[in-house]
Residue, then its C-alpha position, 0 to 999 in steps of 0.5 A: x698512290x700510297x708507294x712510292x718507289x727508291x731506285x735501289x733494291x732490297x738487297x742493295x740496301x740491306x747489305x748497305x746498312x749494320x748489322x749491330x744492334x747497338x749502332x742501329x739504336x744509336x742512328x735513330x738517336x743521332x737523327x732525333x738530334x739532328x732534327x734539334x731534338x733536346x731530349x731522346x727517350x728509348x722507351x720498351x716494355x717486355x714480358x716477364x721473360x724479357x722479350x719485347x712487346x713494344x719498342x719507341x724512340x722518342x725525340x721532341x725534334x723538328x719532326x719529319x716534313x712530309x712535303x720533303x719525303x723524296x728528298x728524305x725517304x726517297x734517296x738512298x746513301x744521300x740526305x738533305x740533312x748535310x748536317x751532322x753532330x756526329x764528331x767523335x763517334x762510333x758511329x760513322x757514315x751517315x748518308x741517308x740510310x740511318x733509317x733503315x738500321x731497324x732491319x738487323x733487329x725488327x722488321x718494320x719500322x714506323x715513322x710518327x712525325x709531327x711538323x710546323x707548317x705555317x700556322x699548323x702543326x702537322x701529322x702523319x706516319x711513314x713506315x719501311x718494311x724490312x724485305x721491302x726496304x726499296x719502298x716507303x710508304x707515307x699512308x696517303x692513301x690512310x688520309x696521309x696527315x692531320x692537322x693536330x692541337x695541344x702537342x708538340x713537333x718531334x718523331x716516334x719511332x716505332x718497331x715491329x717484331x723486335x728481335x731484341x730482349x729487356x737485358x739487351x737494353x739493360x745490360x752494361x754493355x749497352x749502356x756503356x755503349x750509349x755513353x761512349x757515343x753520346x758524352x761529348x754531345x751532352x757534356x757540350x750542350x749540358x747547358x741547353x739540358x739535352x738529355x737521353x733516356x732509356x725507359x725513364x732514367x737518364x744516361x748517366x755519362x759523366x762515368x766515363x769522363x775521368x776530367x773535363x775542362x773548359x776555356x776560353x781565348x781570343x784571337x784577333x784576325x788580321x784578315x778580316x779585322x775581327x776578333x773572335x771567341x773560341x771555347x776550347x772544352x777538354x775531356x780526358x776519357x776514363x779508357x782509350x776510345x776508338x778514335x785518335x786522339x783529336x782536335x775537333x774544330x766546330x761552328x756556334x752549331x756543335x757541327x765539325x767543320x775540321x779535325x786533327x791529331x793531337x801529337x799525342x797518339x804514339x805516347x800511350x801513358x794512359x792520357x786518353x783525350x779530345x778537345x773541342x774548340x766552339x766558334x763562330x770562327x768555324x761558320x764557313x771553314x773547311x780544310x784546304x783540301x775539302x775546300x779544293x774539293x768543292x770547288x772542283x765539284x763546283x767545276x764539274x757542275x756536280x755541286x751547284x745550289x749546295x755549294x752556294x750554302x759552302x762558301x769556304x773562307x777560311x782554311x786551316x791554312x790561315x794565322x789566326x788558325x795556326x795561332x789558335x791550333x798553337x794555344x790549344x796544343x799548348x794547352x793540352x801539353x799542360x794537361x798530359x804535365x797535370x796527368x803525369x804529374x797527378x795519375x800515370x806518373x804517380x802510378x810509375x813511381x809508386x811501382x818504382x818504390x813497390x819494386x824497390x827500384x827507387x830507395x825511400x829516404x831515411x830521413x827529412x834531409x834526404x826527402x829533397x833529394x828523393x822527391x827532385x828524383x821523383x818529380x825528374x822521373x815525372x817530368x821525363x816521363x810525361x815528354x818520353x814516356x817510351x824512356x819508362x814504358x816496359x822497361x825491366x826493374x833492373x834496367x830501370x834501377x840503374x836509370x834512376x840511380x844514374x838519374x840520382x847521382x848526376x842530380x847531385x852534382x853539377x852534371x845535371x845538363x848531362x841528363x839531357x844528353x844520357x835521355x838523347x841517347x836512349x830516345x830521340x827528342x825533338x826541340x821542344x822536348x829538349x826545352x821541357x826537360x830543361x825547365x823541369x831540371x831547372x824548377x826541380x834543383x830550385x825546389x830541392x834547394x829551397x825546401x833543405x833550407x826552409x827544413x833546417x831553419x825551421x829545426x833551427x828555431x825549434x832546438x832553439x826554443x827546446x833549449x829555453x824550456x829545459x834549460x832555463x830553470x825560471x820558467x819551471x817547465x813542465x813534463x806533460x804540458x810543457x817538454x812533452x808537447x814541444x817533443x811531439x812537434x820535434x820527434x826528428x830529434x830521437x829519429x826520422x820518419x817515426x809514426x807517433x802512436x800517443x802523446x797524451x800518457x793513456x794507459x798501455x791498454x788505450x796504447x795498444x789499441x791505438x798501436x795496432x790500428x796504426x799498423x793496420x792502417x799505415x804499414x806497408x804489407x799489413x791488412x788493412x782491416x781493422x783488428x780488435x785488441x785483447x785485454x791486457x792482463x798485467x799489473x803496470x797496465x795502468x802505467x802510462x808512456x809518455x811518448x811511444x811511436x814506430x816507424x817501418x825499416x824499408x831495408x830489412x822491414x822490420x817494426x821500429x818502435x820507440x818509447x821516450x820517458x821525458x823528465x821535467x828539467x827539475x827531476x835528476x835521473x836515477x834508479x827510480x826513472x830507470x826503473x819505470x822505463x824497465x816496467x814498460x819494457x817488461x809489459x811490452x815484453x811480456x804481452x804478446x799483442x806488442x810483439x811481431x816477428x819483425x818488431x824492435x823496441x827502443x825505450x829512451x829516458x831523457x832528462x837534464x841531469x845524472x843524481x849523485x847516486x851513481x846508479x846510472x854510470x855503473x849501468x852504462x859502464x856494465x853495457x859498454x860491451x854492445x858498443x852502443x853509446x847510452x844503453x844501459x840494457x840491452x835484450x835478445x831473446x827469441x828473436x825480439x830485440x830491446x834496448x833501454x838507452x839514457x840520454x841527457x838534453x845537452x847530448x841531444x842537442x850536441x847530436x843534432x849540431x854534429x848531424x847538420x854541422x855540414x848544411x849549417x856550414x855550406x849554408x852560412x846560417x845567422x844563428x843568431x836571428x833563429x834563437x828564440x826571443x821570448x819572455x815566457x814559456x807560451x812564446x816558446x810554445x808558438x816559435x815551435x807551432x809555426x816553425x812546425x807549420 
């Protein structure tokens, strides 16, 4: 007889299984797999409205014994197949009624199998009606099965009457869905090339892994005198999935023999992740619950035969297990540091400066400082994160400048107990934020003192060339280049827009897609300039370079005229310099709203004529040292100032007199040793470097 009957009813079944579409397809798929399919393919064809005339998942697996239909087709919500790859899964609960998920899209479903049976392959066809999923039928009474040459084993199944359409499979939804589900078990076996296909194009889940990382360690057990090998993979989630964040614990199979928590569940800063350790360690483990469980089933008489294949060694409960569970915890805390660091601190402290929370520094001497400020925030973030999430911009200000000001003293121990009174923090917490006060005061010292040797050697090669008249420096290739590497000297933090003496039409171009690319604010696009009409547009500027002034956001710009140390400073040189600023005052295209102009002529000595003291002398009223012109009209600010080499270098003493004081420098070991002016040239490039 071709029916055979199952001892449940219609009703009792349909009302068992889902009623998503998405998970049903999914259940067909996951069976492909347990029966050690390599490659499952979704394969339809449609109408050029879009409904389905035909529908297949194909699966190159085992294929389906027809000897063991009754202990398969013939039992509801039980399964030889004990088995399941099915971690991390939305799709859960697989005992045995996976096959009759076709009943929320079609109503019928055809099993085509093929199987080894010795020497032969085997096939035949098992079908379910929906309305009359009590019974299967294996269409013995069709000739049942047939032996069958040049094929493959695998399963096919098929559906009648599909409910679904062509934009169901093809929509984003659906393929989102098939990633979420499967990307663990192909990432895991991507070297065994398992793959999922609908109609011919492979499922692309790499989209929603946003990192992934393997390793490897080794534990040696006590109990059993073994070593043995655990592959520990990591994957962070490009959006947070619908399980806990979880260890799973599998055997040399790919089959979960244990999970738990990360720890890492109530601290959402975006890290979504799960990691999956490979042993053999695994091949007879189970929780000591589980174990306790079997065996009290085993008691009662309802395990029998299965217990036998269950025999339960090892429990989560053994050293070698607390060892391994405390390498990967540690491991995964080094990767939620590297996230933070990298991804979600980054984004907090980018949204702190936006916000004006934090202030930017104003020079190289205050980056030290402001990054230790930075990476204090990171580090306290990635152990609390609760201390920074919703927290007001005005609440959070008073934080970090708190936070600022104990990390310039010798209070810094205190942070730890200002954090203990905002959030309770456990042992280990305490310790993290200990080793990353200590590692981040380290890294200020170091850094302040690497900037300011490395400025030391360069003022000092500077000085050789405009001073030492043997070497006959040159303006272009010789002051001009080594400025260039040495900018902090007129100003810190300026954007250099030429360097090479184009004309003001190639400045302009350059000026405007730098402001375009760099200031905070501005389009990014990019902008065409306009032609400059103008006689001196062929004049060209030495130096010329901006900067954005955070606080009242304005465009600081700056033009340095450099004289080779042969020329004395006169009306000629100060002439040129008032021809550049007349150009840039009269073109419109140099002039935001915002917008700033400093033209500075440097060179070693004032000419006899005077012509520059009486000029400084008629200025003197603005109160600014060295401006010999100074202009304000409809809201645009110029000044000219005229500086010599001696007073540039007075100044640079005078601002850092405090560090090389505190710092006990050996002058003498960073003035510069050469014998001409190439060496000067390298002394700078390295110090630069």
């Amino acid at each position: 007889m071709a029916k055979q009957k199952v001892t449940l009813t219609d009703n009792s079944i349909k009302s068992g299984v889902t009623s998503d579409a998405n998970k049903a397809i999914c259940e067909y798929i996951w069976n492909g797999f347990d029966a050690h399919a390599r490659h499952v393919a979704i394969d339809y064809t449609a109408t050029v409205l879009g409904a389905i005339t035909s529908l297949k998942i194909v699966d190159d697996g085992e294929g389906i014994n027809r000897s063991k239909l009754h202990e398969t087709f013939g039992r509801y919500q039980d399964s030889v197949k004990k088995k399941s790859f099915q971690w991390s899964s939305q799709v859960k609960g697989h005992k045995g009624k996976g096959r009759y998920s076709f009943n929320c899209f079609a109503t019928r479903a055809d099993w085509t199998s093929v199987y080894r049976d010795g020497e032969n392959l085997l096939k035949h066809i098992v079908s379910i009606n929906a309305g009359d999923n009590d019974h299967y039928n294996d269409h013995s009474d069709e000739g049942g099965q047939l032996i069958v040459h040049n094929t493959d084993t695998g399963t096919v199944v098929s559906f009648v009457n599909v409910r679904l359409s062509a934009e169901f499979f093809e929509s984003d939804a659906f393929i989102d869905y098939l990633k979420k589900e499967f990307a663990v078990f192909l990432k895991l076996n991507e070297h065994r090339g398992y793959s999922i296909k609908v109609n011919g194009k492979a499922l692309d889940y790499e989209t929603v892994i946003a990192d992934s990382d393997t390793k490897e360690t080794r534990i040696y057990d006590e109990d059993d005198g073994m070593s043995y090998d655990f592959e520990m993979t990591f994957i962070r989630w490009t959006e947070k999935m619908k399980e806990n964040y979880s260890i799973y614990y599998l055997n040399s199979e790919g089959l979960e023999r244990h999970n738990e928590t990360t720890k890492l569940n109530r601290k959402d800063t975006g890290f979504h992740h799960s990691v999956y350790v490979v042993s053999s360690y695994f091949e007879n483990f189970a929780s000591s619950a589980k174990k306790k469980e079997k065996q009290k089933e085993k008691e009662e008489g309802h395990l029998a035969l299965e217990f036998d294949e269950f025999k339960i060694l090892k429990t989560e409960k053994e050293r070698t297990f607390k060892e391994l569970s405390k390498r990967v915890s540690a491991w995964i805390l080094d990767k939620q540091k590297d996230f933070i660091s990298e991804v979600a601190g980054k984004e907090l402290w980018d949204r702190f400066e936006k916000n004006g929370v934090v202030e930017l520094p104003l020079n190289e001497y205050e980056e030290p400082l402001f990054y230790e400020l930075r990476d204090t925030v990171k580090g306290i973030y990635s152990v609390q994160p609760k201390i920074f999430q919703n927290i007001k911009n005005d609440q959070a200000k008073a934080l970090v400048g708190f936070l600022k000001l104990l990390l310039q003293t010798n209070k810094r121990d205190d942070v730890l107990k200002i954090l203990e009174g905002i959030v309770e923090m456990s042992d280990e917490e305490r310790h993290r934020l200990a080793e990353i006060l200590k590692v981040t005061e380290l890294s200020r010292i170091t850094d302040t003192i690497a900037l300011l040797e490395n400025r030391l050697k360069t003022v000092s090669a500077l000085k050789k060339m405009v001073f030492d008249k043997d070497l006959k420096a040159y303006e272009v290739q010789d002051v001009q280049k080594m400025i260039a590497s040495a900018f902090w000297l007129f100003g810190e933090q300026y954007n250099i827009v030429t360097e090479a003496e184009p004309d003001f039409q190639q400045a302009l171009e350059a000026y405007l897609e730098k402001i375009h690319t760099e200031v905070k604010g501005v389009s990014k696009s990019k902008i065409n300039a306009e032609k400059i009409e103008h006689p001196d547009v062929n004049k060209e500027m030495d130096i010329f370079a901006f900067r954005q002034n955070s606080h009242s956001q304005t465009l600081e710009n700056i033009v340095i005229e450099l004289k080779r140390p042969s020329v004395k400073l006169g009306e000629v040189e100060v002439s040129q310099v008032k021809a550049y600023m007349g150009l840039i005052y009269q073109e419109h295209q140099f002039n935001s709203p915002d917008a700033q102009w400093t033209f500075i002529l440097v060179g070693n000595e004032f000419d006899t004529s005077r012509y520059i003291q009486r000029e400084l002398k008629s200025n003197k009223a603005w109160g600014k040292k060295n401006l010999i012109q100074h202009v304000d009209e409809d809201g645009q600010h110029y000044e000219i100032y005229v500086r010599t080499w001696s007073s540039i270098f007075d100044d640079f003493e005078k601002r850092h007199q405090f560090l090389l004081d505190r710092l006990n420098f050996k002058r003498r070991e960073l003035t510069a040793k050469y014998n001409n002016k190439q060496d000067l040239h390298r002394i700078v490039e390295e110090a630069r470097e």
